[in-house]
Every structure is written in structure tokens, then in C-alpha cells.
C-alpha positions, 0 to 999 in steps of 0.5 A: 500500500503505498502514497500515503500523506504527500500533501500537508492537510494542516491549513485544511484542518486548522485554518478558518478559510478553505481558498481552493475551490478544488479542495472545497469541493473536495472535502465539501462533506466534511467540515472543519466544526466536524473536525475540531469536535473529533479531536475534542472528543479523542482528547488530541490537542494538536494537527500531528496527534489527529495525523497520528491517529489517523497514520494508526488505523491506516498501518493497522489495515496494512498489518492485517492485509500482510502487506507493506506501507508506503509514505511520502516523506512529509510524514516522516518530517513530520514525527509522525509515528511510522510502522517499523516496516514502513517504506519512507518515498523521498521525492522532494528536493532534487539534490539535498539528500539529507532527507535521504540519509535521515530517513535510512539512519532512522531503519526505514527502507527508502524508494528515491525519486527526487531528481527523476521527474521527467517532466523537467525537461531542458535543451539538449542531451538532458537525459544527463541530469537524470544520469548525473543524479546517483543518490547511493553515491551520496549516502554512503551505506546504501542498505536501505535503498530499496531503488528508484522510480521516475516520476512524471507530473501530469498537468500538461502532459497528454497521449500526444507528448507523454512517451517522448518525455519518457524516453530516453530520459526514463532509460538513463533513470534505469542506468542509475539504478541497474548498471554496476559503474556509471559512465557517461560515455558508455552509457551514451552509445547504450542509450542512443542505442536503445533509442534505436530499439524503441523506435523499431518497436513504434515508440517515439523515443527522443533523440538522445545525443542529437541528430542520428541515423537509425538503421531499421 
């Protein structure tokens, strides 16, 4: 189970105006009197004790369903009371891997995005940057690095651009995370390569390394 608590709902439960239309409609249901009643009632003073109650019940589930939860990093920043087998996704932040080292220091595994959103796209061989971000390079004792995964924002992405952002940015993600040494210049010919593959079997895939000739 995973994807629990990317966003902070703070200002949603304690704040006296909701500004988002979007999350007004959302919690259109549920209102703030209703709320504050529920933490009077359970004695909880505070958002983080509302947060802990609610984190319980949820690792309580995944206990009885025998299966492992997964949290954003903003639960963990938050001292929120985390399952002992609780995989903590660090996402935010592209090259501040502190996060990255707290998390592993305090015995949670950890999945790794950050630097990998291939949405963020710039000029040129950018599938670099993606190359470029090695986090186990970083952290030293990488045991509890469980990998990584590249990530894609959704909001001005559709059927006509999607598989042209992921390839071949995605690929150099998967250099980073499977290839025993990194080195660019081998991994360049790899990639330009698979480039090819892709194209071959009816996927758009980007240049990688600018104007090249593939032979189908």
C-alpha cells in the first residue's frame, strides 16, 4: 500500500478559510466544526496527534492485509509515528539528500525519486541530469535503498507528448539504478542505442545525443 500523506492537510484542518475551490469541493462533506469536535472528543490537542491517529488505523489495515506501507516523506518530517516496516518515498528536493540519509539512519527502507521527474525537461542531451543524479553515491551505506522510480507530473502532459518525455530520459533513470559503474560515455552509445530499439518497436523515443541515423 503505498502514497500515503504527500500533501500537508494542516491549513485544511486548522485554518478558518478553505481558498481552493478544488479542495472545497473536495472535502465539501466534511467540515472543519466536524473536525475540531473529533479531536475534542479523542482528547488530541494538536494537527500531528489527529495525523497520528489517523497514520494508526491506516498501518493497522496494512498489518492485517500482510502487506507493506508506503509514505511520502512529509510524514516522516513530520514525527509522525511510522510502522517499523514502513517504506519512507523521498521525492522532494532534487539534490539535498539529507532527507535521504535521515530517513535510512532512522531503519526505514527508502524508494528515491527526487531528481527523476521527467517532466523537467531542458535543451539538449538532458537525459544527463537524470544520469548525473546517483543518490547511493551520496549516502554512503546504501542498505536501505530499496531503488528508484521516475516520476512524471501530469498537468500538461497528454497521449500526444507523454512517451517522448519518457524516453530516453526514463532509460538513463534505469542506468542509475541497474548498471554496476556509471559512465557517461558508455552509457551514451547504450542509450542512443536503445533509442534505436524503441523506435523499431513504434515508440517515439527522443533523440538522445542529437541528430542520428537509425538503421531499421
Amino acid at each position: 500500500m503505498g502514497g500515503a500523506g504527500d500533501m500537508d492537510l494542516k491549513k485544511l484542518w486548522n485554518c478558518a478559510s478553505l481558498r481552493d475551490l478544488e479542495i472545497k469541493q473536495l472535502l465539501r462533506s466534511i467540515t472543519n466544526t466536524k473536525i475540531r469536535n473529533f479531536m475534542h472528543r479523542n482528547n488530541m490537542k494538536n494537527v500531528v496527534e489527529l495525523k497520528d491517529y489517523y497514520f494508526a488505523n491506516m498501518f493497522n489495515i496494512t498489518r492485517s492485509l500482510k502487506t507493506v506501507p508506503i509514505v511520502w516523506e512529509e510524514i516522516f518530517n513530520e514525527n509522525i509515528h511510522l510502522d517499523p516496516n514502513a517504506v519512507v518515498h523521498v521525492w522532494k528536493d532534487s539534490r539535498d539528500y539529507s532527507i535521504l540519509s535521515r530517513v535510512m539512519k532512522s531503519g526505514h527502507p527508502v524508494l528515491f525519486s527526487s531528481c527523476w521527474y521527467v517532466n523537467y525537461i531542458k535543451y539538449g542531451t538532458d537525459w544527463l541530469n537524470f544520469y548525473r543524479c546517483d543518490p547511493t553515491a551520496e549516502v554512503g551505506d546504501d542498505s536501505l535503498f530499496l531503488g528508484g522510480e521516475a516520476c512524471m507530473w501530469g498537468e500538461f502532459v497528454d497521449e500526444t507528448n507523454l512517451l517522448p518525455y519518457t524516453w530516453p530520459r526514463t532509460s538513463a533513470v534505469a542506468e542509475v539504478l541497474w548498471s554496476h559503474t556509471l559512465n557517461e560515455n558508455e552509457a551514451k552509445h547504450r542509450i542512443e542505442e536503445h533509442v534505436c530499439r524503441m523506435r523499431r518497436r513504434g515508440i517515439p523515443a527522443q533523440p538522445a545525443n542529437g541528430p542520428s541515423y537509425c538503421h531499421y
